[in-house]
C-alpha positions in Angstrom: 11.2 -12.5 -16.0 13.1 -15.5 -15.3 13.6 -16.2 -11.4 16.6 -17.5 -10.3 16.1 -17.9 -6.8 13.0 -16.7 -4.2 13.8 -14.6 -1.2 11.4 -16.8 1.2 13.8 -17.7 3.8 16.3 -14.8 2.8 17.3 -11.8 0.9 20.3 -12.5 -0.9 22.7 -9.2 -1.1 24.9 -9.0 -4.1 27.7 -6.5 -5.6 25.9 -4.0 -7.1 28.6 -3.8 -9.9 27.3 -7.3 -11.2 24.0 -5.7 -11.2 25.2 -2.6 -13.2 24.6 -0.4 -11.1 27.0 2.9 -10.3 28.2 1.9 -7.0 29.9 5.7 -6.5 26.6 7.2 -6.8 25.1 4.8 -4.8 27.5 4.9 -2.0 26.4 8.8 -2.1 22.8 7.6 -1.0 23.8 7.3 2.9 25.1 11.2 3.7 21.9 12.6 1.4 19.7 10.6 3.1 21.2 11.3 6.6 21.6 15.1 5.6 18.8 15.4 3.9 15.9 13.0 4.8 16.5 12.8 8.3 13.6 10.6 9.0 14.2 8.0 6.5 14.7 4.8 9.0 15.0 2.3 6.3 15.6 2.0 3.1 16.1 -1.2 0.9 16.5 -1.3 -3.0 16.2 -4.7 -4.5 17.4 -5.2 -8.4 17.0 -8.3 -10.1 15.7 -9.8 -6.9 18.9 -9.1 -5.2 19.4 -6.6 -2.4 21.7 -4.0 -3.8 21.7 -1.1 -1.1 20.4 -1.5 2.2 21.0 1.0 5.4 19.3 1.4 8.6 19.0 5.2 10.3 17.9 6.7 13.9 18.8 3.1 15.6 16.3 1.1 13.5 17.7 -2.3 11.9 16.1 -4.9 9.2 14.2 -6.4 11.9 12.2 -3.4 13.3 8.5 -2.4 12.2 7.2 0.4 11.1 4.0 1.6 10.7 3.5 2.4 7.0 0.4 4.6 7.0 -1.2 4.1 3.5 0.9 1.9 2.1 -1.7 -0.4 3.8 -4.2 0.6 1.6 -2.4 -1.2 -1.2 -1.6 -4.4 0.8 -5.9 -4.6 1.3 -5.9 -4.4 -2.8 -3.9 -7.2 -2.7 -5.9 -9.3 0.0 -9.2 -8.1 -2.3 -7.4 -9.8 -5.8 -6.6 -12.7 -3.5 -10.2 -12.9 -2.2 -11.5 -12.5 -5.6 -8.2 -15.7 -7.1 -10.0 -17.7 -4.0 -13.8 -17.2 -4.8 -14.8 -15.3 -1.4 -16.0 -12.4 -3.3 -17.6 -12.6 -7.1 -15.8 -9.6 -9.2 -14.8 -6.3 -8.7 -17.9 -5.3 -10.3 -19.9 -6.5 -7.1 -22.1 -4.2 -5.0 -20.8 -2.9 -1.8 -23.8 -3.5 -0.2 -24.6 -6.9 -1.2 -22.4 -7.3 1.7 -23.8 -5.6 4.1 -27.6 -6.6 3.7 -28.4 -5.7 7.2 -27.7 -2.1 6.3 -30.5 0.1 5.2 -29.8 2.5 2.9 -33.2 3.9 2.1 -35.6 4.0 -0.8 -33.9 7.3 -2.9 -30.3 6.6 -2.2 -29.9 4.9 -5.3 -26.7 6.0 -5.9 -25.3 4.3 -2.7 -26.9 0.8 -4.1 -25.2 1.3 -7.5 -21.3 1.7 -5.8 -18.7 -1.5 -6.7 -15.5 -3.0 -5.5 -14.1 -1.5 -8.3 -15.2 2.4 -7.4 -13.6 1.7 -3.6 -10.4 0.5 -5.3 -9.9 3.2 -7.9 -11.4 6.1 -5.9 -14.3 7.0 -7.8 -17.1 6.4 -5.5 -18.7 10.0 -4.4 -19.0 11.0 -0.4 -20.4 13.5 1.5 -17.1 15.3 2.6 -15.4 17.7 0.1 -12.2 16.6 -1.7 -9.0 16.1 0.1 -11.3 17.2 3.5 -12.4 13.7 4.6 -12.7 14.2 8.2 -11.0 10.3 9.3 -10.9 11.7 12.7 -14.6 11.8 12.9 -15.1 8.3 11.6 -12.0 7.1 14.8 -14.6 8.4 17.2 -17.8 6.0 15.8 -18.8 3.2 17.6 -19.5 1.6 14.3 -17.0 2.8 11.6 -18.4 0.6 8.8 -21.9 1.8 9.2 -20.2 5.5 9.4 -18.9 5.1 6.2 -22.1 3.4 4.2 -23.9 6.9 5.7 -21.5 9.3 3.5 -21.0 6.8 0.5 -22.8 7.7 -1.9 -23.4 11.4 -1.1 -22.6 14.7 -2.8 -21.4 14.0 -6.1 -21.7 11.5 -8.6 -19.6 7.9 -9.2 -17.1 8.6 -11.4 -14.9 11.4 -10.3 -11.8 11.0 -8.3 -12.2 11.6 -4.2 -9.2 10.0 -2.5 -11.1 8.3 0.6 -9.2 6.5 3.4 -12.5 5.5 5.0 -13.5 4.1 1.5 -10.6 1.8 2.2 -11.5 0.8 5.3 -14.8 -0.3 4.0 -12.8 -2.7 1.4 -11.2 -3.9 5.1 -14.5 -4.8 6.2 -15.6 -6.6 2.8 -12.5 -9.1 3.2 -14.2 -10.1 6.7 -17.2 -10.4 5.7 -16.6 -12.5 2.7 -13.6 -14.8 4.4 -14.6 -14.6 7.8 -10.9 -13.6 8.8 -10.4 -9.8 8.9 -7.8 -8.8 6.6 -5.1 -9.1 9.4 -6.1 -12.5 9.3 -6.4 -13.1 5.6 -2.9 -11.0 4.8 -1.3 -14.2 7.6 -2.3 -16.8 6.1 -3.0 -15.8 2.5 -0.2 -13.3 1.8 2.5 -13.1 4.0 3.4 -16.6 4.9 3.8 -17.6 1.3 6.2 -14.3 1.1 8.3 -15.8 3.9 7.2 -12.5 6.1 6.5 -13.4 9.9 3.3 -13.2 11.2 1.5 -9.7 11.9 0.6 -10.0 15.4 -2.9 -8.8 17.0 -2.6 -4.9 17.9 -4.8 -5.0 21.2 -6.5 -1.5 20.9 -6.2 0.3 24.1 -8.2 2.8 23.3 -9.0 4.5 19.8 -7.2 8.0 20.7 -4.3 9.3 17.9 -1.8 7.6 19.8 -3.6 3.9 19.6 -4.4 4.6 15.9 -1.2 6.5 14.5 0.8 6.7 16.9 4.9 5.8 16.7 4.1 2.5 19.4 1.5 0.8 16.7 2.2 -2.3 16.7 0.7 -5.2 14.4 -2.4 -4.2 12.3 -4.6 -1.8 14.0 -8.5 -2.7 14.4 -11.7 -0.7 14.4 -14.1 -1.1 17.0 -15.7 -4.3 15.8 -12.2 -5.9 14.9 -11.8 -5.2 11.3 -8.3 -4.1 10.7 -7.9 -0.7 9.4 -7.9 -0.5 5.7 -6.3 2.8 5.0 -3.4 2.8 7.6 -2.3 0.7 10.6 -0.1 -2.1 9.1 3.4 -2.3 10.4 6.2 -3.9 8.2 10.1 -3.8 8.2 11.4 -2.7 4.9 12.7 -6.3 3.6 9.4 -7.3 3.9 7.8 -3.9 2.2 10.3 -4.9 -0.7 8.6 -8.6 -1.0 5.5 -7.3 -1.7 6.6 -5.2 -4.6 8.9 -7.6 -5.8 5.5 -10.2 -5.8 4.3 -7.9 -8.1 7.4 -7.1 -10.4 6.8 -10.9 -10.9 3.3 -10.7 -11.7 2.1 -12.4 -8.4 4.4 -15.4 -8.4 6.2 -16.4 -5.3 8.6 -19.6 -5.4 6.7 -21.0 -8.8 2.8 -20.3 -7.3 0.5 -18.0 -8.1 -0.1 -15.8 -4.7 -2.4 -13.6 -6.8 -3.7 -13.5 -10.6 -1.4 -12.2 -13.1 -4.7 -10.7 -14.3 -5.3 -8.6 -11.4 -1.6 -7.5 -10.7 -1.8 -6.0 -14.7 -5.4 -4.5 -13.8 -4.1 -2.9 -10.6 -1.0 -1.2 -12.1 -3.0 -0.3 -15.4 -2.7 3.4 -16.3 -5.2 5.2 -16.2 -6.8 9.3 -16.5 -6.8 9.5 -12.7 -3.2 8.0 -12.2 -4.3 5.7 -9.6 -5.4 2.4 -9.9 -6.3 -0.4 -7.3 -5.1 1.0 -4.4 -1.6 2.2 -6.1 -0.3 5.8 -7.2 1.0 5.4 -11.2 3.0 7.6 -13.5 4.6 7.5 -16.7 6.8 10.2 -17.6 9.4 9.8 -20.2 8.5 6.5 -21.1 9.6 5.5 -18.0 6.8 3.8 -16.2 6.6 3.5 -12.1 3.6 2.4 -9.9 4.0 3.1 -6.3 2.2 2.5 -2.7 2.5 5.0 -0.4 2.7 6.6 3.2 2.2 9.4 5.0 6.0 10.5 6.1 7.6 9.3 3.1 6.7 5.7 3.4 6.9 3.6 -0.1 7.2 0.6 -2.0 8.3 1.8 -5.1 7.9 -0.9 -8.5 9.5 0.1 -11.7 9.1 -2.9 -14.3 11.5 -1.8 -16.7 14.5 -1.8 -14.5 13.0 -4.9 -12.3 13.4 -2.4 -9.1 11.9 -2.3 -5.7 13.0 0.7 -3.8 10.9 -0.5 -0.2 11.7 3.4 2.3 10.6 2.9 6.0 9.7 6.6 7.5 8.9 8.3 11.0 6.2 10.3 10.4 6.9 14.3 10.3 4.6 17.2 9.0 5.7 18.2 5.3 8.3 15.0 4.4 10.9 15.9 1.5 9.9 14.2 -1.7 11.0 10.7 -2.0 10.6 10.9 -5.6 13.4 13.9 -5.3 15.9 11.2 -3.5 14.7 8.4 -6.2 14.7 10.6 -9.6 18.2 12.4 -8.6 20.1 9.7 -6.4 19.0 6.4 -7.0 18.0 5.9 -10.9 20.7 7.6 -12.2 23.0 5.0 -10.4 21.2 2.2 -11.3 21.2 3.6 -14.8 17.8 3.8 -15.9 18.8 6.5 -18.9 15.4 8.0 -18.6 13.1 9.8 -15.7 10.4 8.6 -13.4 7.7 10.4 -11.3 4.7 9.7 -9.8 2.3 12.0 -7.7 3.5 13.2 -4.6 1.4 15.5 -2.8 0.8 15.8 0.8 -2.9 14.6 -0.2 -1.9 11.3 -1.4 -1.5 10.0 2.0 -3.5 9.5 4.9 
């Protein structure tokens, strides 16, 4: 797609008539959203690299930061392509214990030794917790979460399968450290987020690693394990503009301002459908012939791209037990004023976020 301009310095808002978009069923967006999904506190949709709709909620404005749960977890899939575009790390195809050779993992576990990049990414690596019962609170209480997590990699299962794994993320947090040097805080800076235009993510100095340090609603920054690597399955806070330059970076295939922030090749192996409907680090669907893919957040947090329509919805969300659907607000409220003429829908259970 043809660029006309780069939001770097700033998103440019247009009519949303030029952009043929419904503007009476758009204008309908703010009393749903305020009736309906009281703790939206965001919400940003950018069409044709212009801002079309853009309301704040619950005191919130474009400048404030919120923490975006696992969202994060496709922001570290990013950082990964990046590490790969920059020669840190080999291939996604590359052991997860070539780095960490200090760690022992036994004569019989051969399993373990045969897990990739690629099985942390997609999900597919087994561990010793059953599905959808990873106990993360257990791994918060380690002195050592990296080492935590190489103990139950590998176990109960075999590599292949889908186990959705926020501590597998986290260990992809710890790879970007130990192949740049930076942790992914760091790397995301300097890497990702300054050629985006975003300001800087600012160290979170851990108090403590209680709920409220980790998840809590004062998080702040890019939360940290123990041995300062940042967390890889939550703990990144954005505002929404900036949640909507990262998925417009990938609507345009990983170029920002005429570079190439990350591969083509790895933006197109991220989003690539496959059975599990999840690739690196992002949820996927196509329903209708209408294809979506999608990071997301516990609470109703998302950066939402849809290719076809050149659309970035970006939703900033206090976290409450049991969100509404966001794909109910974007299927039956947004797309049908931005006239897609077809439906969209990606997975959406409470299980898809941590």
């Amino acid at each position: 797609m043809q660029r006309t301009y780069w939001p770097t310095t700033e998103w440019q808002t247009v009519d949303p008539e030029e952009l043929k978009i419904n503007t009476k069923k758009l204008s309908e967006l703010t009393s749903i959203i305020k009736t309906e999904y009281g703790n939206i506190n965001g919400i940003v949709i950018v069409k044709k690299g212009f801002i079309a709709y853009e309301k704040y909620f619950n005191g919130y404005d474009q400048h404030d930061a919120h923490h975006v749960a696992s969202v994060t977890k496709s922001i570290i899939s990013a950082l990964i392509g990046i590490a790969i575009d920059n020669g840190f790390i080999k291939n996604v195809d590359q052991k997860v214990l070539d780095f960490f050779p200090e760690y022992d993992s036994g004569p019989f576990d051969t399993t373990k030794r045969e897990i990739t990049i690629r099985h942390l990414l997609t999900m597919t690596a087994p561990y010793s917790f059953d599905d959808w019962q990873e106990p993360l609170d257990k791994m918060c209480m380690q002195p050592d979460w990296v080492k935590y997590t190489l103990d139950i990699l590998g176990q109960k299962g075999r590599i292949g399968p889908f186990k959705y794994s926020t501590a597998g993320a986290h260990l992809l947090s710890a790879i970007i450290t130990r192949s740049t040097g930076k942790n992914a805080r760091e790397f995301a800076n300097e890497h990702l987020f300054s050629p985006l235009g975003m300001k800087e993510i600012p160290d979170y100095e851990m108090q403590a690693f209680g709920f409220e340090d980790l998840f809590g609603k004062n998080v702040k920054g890019w939360v940290k394990d123990p041995t300062n690597n940042s967390t890889g399955g939550w703990g990144l806070t954005l505002n929404p503009r900036d949640m909507a330059r990262v998925g417009y970076l990938y609507l345009s295939q990983g170029i920002w301002d005429n570079t190439q922030i990350i591969s083509e090749k790895w933006i197109k192996e991220s989003t690539a459908m496959n059975p599990h409907k999840y690739g690196y680090l992002w949820w996927l669907h196509d329903e209708n012939g209408m294809y979506a893919y999608a990071a997301q957040g516990d609470g109703g947090n998302i950066i939402c791209c849809i290719p076809e329509k050149d659309l970035v919805i970006a939703i900033a969300s206090e976290f409450i037990i049991n969100a509404r659907d966001r794909w109910n607000l974007i299927k039956e409220h947004i797309l049908p004023a931005v006239g897609t003429g077809g439906q969209v829908h990606c997975p959406t259970t409470t299980q898809d976020f941590e």
